[in-house]
TORVEX-916082 format. One record per residue (C-alpha): residue in three letters; residue number from 1; y, z, x. Coordinates in nm, 3 decimals. Each point is the difference from the previous one (the first is absolute). Layout:
// TORVEX-916082
+-----+-----+---------+---------+---------+
!   r !   k !       v !       w !       u !
+-----+-----+---------+---------+---------+
! Ala ! NUM !       Y !       Z !       X !
...
+-----+-----+---------+---------+---------+
This chain:
// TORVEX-916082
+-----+-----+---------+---------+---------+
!   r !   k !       v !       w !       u !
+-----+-----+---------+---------+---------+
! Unk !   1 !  -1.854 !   0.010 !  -1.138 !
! Unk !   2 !   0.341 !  -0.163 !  -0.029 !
! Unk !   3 !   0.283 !   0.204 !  -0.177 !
! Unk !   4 !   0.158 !  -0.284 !  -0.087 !
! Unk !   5 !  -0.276 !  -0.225 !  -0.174 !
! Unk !   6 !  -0.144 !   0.333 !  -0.194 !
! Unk !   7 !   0.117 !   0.182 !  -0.379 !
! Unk !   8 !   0.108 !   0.310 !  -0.007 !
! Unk !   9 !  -0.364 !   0.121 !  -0.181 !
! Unk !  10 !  -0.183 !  -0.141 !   0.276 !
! Unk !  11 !   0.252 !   0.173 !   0.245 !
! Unk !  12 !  -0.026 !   0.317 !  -0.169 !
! Unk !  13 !  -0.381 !  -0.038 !   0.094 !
! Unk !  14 !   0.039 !  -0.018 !   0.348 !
! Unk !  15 !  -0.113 !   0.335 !   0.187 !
! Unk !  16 !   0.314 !   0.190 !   0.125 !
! Unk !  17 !  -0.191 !   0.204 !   0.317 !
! Unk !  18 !  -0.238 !  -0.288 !   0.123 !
! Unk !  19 !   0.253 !  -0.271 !   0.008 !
! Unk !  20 !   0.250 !  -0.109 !   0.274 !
! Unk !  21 !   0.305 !  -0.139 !  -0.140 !
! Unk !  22 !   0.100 !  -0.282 !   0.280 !
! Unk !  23 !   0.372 !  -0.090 !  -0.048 !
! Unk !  24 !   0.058 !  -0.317 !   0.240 !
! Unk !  25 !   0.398 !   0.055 !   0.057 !
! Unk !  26 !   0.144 !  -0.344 !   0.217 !
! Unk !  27 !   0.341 !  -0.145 !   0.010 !
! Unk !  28 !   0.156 !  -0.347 !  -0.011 !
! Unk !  29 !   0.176 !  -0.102 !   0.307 !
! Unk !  30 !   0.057 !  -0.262 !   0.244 !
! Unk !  31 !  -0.274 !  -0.089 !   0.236 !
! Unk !  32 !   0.128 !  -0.225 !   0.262 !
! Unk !  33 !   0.006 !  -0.381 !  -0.030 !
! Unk !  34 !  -0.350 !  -0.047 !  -0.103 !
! Unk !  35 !  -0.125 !   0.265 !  -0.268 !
! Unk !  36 !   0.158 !   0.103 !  -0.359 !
! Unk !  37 !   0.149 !   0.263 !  -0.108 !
! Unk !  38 !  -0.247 !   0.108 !  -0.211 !
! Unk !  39 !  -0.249 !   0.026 !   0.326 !
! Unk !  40 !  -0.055 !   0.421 !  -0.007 !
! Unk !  41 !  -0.067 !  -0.020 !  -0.349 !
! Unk !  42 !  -0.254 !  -0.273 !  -0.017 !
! Unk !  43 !  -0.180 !   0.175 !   0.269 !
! Unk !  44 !  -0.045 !   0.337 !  -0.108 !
! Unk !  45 !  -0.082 !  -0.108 !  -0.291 !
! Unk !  46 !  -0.266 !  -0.213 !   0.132 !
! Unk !  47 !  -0.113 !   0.377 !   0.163 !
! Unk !  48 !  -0.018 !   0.150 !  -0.258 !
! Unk !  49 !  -0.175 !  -0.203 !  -0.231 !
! Unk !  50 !  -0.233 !  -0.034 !   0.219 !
! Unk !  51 !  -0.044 !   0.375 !   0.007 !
! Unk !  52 !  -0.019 !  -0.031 !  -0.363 !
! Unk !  53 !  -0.285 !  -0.237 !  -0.018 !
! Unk !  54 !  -0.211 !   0.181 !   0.272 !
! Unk !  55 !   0.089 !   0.358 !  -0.227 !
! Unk !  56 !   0.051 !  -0.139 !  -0.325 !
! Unk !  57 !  -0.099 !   0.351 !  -0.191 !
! Unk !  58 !   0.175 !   0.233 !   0.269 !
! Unk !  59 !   0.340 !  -0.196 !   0.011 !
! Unk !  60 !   0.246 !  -0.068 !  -0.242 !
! Unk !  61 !   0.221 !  -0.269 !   0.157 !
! Unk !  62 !   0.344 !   0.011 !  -0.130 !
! Unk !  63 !   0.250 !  -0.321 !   0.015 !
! Unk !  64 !   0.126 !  -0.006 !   0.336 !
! Unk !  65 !   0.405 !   0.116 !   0.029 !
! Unk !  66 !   0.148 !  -0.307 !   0.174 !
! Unk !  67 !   0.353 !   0.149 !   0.025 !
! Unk !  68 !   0.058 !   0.178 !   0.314 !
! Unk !  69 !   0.226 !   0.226 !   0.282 !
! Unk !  70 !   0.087 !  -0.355 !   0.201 !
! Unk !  71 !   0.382 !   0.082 !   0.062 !
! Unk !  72 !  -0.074 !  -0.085 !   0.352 !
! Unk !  73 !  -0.090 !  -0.350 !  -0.083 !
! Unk !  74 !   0.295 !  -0.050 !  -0.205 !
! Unk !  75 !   0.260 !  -0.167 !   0.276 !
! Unk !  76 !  -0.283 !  -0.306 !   0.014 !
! Unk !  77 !   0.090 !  -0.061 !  -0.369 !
! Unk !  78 !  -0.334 !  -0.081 !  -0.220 !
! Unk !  79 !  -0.043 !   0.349 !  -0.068 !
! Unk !  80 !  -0.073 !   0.229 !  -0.295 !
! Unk !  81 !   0.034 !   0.401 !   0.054 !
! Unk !  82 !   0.032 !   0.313 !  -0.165 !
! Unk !  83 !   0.180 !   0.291 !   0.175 !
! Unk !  84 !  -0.148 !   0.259 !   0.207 !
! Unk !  85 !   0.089 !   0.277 !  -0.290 !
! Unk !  86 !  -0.092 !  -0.240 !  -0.269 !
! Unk !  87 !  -0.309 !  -0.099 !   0.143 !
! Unk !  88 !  -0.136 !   0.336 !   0.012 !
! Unk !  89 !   0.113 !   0.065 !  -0.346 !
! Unk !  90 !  -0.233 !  -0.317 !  -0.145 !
! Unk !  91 !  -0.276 !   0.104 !   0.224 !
! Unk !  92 !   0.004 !   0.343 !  -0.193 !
! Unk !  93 !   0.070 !  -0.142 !  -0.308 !
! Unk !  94 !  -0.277 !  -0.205 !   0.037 !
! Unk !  95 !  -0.288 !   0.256 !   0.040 !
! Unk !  96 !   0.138 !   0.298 !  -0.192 !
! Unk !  97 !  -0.128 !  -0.141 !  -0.357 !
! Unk !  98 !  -0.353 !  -0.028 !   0.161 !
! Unk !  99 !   0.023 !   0.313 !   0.196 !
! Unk ! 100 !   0.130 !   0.109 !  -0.355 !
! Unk ! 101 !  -0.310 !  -0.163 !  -0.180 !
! Unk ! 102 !  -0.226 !   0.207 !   0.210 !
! Unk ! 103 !  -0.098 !  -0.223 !   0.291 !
! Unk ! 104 !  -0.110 !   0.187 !   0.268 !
! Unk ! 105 !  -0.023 !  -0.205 !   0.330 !
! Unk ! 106 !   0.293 !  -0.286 !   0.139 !
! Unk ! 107 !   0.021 !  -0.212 !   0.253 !
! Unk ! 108 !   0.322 !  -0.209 !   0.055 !
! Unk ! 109 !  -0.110 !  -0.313 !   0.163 !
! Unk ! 110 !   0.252 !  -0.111 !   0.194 !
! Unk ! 111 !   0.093 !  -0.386 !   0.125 !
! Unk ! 112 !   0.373 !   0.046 !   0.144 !
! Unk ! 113 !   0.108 !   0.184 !   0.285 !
! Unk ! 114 !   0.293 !   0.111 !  -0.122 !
! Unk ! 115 !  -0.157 !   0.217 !  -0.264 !
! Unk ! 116 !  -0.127 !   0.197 !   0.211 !
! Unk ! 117 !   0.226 !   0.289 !   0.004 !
! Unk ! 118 !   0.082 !  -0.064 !  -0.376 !
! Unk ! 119 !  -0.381 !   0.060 !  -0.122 !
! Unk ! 120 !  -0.053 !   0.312 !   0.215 !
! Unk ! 121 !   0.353 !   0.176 !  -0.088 !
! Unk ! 122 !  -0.114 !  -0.128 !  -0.391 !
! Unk ! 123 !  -0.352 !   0.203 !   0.053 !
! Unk ! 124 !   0.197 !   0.308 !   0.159 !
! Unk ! 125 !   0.219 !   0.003 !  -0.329 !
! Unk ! 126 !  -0.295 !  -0.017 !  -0.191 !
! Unk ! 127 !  -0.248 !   0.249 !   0.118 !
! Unk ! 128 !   0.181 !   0.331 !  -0.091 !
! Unk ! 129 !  -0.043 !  -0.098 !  -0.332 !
! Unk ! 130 !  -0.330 !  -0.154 !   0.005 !
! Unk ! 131 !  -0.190 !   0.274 !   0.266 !
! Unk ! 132 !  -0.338 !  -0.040 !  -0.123 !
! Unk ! 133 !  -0.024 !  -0.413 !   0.041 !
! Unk ! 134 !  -0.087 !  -0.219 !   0.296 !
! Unk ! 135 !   0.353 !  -0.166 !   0.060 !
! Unk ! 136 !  -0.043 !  -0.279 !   0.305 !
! Unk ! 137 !   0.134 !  -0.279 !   0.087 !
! Unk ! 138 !  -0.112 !  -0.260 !   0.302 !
! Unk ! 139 !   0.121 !  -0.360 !   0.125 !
! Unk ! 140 !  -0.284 !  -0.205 !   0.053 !
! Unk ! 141 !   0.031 !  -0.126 !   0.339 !
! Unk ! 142 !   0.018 !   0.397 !   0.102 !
! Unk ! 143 !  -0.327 !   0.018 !  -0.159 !
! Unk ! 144 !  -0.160 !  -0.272 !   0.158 !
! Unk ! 145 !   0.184 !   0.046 !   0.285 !
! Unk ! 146 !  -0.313 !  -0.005 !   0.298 !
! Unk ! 147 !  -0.137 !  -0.215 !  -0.211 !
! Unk ! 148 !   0.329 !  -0.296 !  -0.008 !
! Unk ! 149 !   0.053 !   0.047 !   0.362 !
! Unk ! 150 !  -0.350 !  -0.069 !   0.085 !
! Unk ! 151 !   0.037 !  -0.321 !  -0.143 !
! Unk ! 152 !   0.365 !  -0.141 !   0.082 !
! Unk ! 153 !   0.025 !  -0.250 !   0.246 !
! Unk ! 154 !   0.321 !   0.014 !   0.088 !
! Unk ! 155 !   0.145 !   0.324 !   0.259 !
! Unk ! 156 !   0.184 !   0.228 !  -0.354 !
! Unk ! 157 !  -0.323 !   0.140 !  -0.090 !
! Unk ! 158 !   0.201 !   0.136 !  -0.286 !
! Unk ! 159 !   0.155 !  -0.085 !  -0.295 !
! Unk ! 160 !   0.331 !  -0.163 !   0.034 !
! Unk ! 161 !   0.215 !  -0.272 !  -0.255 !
! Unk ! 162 !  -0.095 !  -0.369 !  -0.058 !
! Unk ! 163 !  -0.284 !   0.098 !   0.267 !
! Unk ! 164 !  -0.339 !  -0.115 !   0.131 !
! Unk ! 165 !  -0.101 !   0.208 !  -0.263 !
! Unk ! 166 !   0.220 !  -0.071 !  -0.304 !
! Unk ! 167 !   0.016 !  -0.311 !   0.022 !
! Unk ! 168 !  -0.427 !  -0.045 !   0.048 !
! Unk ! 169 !  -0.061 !   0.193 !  -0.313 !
! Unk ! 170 !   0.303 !  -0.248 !  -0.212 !
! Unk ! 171 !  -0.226 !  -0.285 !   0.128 !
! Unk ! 172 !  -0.347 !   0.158 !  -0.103 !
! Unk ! 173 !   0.170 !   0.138 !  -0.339 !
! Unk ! 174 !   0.310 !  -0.287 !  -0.040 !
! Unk ! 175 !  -0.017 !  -0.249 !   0.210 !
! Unk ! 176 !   0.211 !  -0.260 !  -0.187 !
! Unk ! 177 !   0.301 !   0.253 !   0.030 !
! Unk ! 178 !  -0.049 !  -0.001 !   0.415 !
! Unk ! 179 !   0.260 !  -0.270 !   0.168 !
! Unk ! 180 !  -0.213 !  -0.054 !   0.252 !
! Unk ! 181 !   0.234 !  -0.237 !   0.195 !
! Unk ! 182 !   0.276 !   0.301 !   0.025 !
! Unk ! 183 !  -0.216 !   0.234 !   0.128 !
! Unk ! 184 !   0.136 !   0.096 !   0.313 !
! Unk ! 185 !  -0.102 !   0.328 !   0.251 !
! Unk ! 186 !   0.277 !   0.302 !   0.016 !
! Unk ! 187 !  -0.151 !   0.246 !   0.255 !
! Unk ! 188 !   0.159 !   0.345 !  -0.028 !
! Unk ! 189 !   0.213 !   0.167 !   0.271 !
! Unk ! 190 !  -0.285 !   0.215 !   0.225 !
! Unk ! 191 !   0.241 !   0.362 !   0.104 !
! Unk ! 192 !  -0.325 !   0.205 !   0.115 !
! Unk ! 193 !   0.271 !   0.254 !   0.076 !
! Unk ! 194 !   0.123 !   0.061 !  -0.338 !
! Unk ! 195 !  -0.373 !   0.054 !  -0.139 !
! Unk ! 196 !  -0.034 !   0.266 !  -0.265 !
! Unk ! 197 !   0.399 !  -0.063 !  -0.063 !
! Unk ! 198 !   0.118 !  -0.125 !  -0.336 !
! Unk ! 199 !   0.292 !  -0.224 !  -0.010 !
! Unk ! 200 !   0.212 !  -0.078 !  -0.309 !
! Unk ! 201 !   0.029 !  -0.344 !   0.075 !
! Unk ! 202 !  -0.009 !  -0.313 !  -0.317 !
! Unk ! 203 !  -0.150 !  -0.257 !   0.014 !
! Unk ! 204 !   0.270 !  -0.244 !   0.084 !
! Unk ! 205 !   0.030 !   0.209 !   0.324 !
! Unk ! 206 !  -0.377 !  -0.039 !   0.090 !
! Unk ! 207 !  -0.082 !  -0.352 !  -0.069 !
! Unk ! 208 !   0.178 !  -0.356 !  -0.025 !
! Unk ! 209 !  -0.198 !  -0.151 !  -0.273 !
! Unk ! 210 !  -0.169 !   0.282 !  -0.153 !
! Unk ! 211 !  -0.309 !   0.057 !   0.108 !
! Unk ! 212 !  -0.166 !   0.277 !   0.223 !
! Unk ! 213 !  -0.292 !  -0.149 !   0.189 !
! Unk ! 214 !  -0.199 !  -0.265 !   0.083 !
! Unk ! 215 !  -0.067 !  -0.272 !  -0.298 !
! Unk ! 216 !  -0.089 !  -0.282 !   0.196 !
! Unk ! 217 !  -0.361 !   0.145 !   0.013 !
! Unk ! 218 !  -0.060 !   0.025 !  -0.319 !
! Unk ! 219 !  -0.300 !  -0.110 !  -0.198 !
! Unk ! 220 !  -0.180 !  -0.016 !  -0.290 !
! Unk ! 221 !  -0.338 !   0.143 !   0.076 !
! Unk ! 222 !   0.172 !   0.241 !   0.183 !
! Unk ! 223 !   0.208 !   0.063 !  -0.264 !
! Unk ! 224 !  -0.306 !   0.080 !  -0.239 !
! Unk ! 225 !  -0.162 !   0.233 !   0.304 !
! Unk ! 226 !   0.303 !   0.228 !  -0.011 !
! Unk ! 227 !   0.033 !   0.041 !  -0.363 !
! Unk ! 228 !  -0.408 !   0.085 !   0.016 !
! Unk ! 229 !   0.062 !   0.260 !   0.242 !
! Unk ! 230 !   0.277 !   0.101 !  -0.232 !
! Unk ! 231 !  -0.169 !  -0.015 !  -0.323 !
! Unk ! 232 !  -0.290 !   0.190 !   0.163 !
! Unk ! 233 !   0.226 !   0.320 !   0.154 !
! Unk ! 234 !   0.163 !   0.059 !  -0.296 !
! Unk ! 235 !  -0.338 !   0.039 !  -0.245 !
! Unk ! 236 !  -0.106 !   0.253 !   0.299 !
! Unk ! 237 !   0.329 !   0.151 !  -0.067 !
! Unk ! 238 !  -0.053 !   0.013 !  -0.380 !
! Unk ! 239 !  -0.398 !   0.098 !   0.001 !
! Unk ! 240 !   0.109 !   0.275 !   0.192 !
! Unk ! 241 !   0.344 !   0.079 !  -0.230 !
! Unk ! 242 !  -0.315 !   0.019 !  -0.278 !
! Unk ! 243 !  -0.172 !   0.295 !   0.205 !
! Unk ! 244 !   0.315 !   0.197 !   0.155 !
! Unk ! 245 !   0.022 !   0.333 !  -0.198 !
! Unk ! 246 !   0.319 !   0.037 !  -0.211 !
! Unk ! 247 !   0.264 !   0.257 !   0.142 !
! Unk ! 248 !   0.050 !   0.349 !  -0.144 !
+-----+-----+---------+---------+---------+
């Protein structure tokens, strides 16, 4: 079921306890020399309607927020982003009405790293006043994370930027918005010592040309394998959303 495409009678039908709402949140940013901006966007959404087809009575889809927390991109230029603060106020604002309507189960679907923090602090705010609901919220290459590294090619055997794996799904789902011919390779800096460290570090600071990984080695088919194994994670993740009891 898609929100978007449905009238509010037919929406009021909808069963509030054995239905996963699946919010697809991306962002629109730059993504190196070869992919658009609107690249997270087009491919969540391309997860989660394929969710949606494979569930189409469990799920209902909602339109996939394109504007993201990309501050980090913004010294590239070609950037669109909403504040850290502001970011978690839209994701909030954004479920409350259905959490208000009585929908019982949510699952933020997420597309861009750097909503990461923003949808988990937004589920924190949210669960004092919503105790009793099943409040979660999952990028999909975290899901299908055994399953993407099992089939990358290339030695990041996990998500990056204007990757193996981004830009292989833009040519399954897009491929007439891939520049092929400026596709070019931007391995990351390995510091095995600094493992399990985070460092505050933008984007400008960790690539030349925007990307994280290694495009070059893109395909396609491959493309079309990883959003499978996507695709496929995340209905185990909903099925079993469907059958998780509802907290106390």
């Amino acid at each position: 079921m898609k929100f978007a495409e449905m009238t509010f009678p037919l929406l009021r039908q909808v069963a509030r306890d054995s239905t996963v709402v699946v919010a697809p949140i991306a962002a629109c940013e730059q993504h190196s020399h070869h992919l658009p901006t609107i690249t997270d966007t087009v491919l969540v959404t391309g997860v989660a309607e394929g969710v949606e087809r494979k569930l189409p009575r469990e799920v209902l889809l909602l339109p996939t927020l394109w504007m993201g927390a990309s501050a980090h991109h913004l010294r590239f230029g070609a950037t669109l982003s909403a504040e850290v603060e502001t970011h978690i106020e839209m994701l909030c604002d954004l479920l409350i009405p259905l959490l208000e309507d009585g929908h019982q189960r949510i699952l933020i679907l997420n597309g861009h790293g750097g909503n990461i923090d923003t949808m988990q602090v937004a589920l924190r705010v949210l669960q004092p006043d919503y105790r009793d609901r099943i409040l979660t919220a999952a990028s999909y290459w975290d899901l299908a994370a055994k399953e993407l590294a099992g089939l990358a090619e290339g030695p990041r055997k996990n998500m990056g930027h204007a990757c193996e794996f981004e830009t292989s799904m833009m040519m399954a789902l897009r491929p007439d918005l891939v520049r092929r011919e400026a596709i070019k390779n931007d391995p990351p800096v390995e510091e095995p010592v600094l493992r399990g460290l985070y460092v505050a570090e933008d984007m400008y600071q960790r690539t030349d040309h925007g990307a994280v990984g290694y495009p070059e080695l893109a395909t396609a088919e491959k493309g079309q394998r990883f959003l499978n194994a996507a695709i496929e994670r995340t209905v185990e993740v909903v099925q079993a959303l469907l059958k998780r009891a509802r907290p106390k």
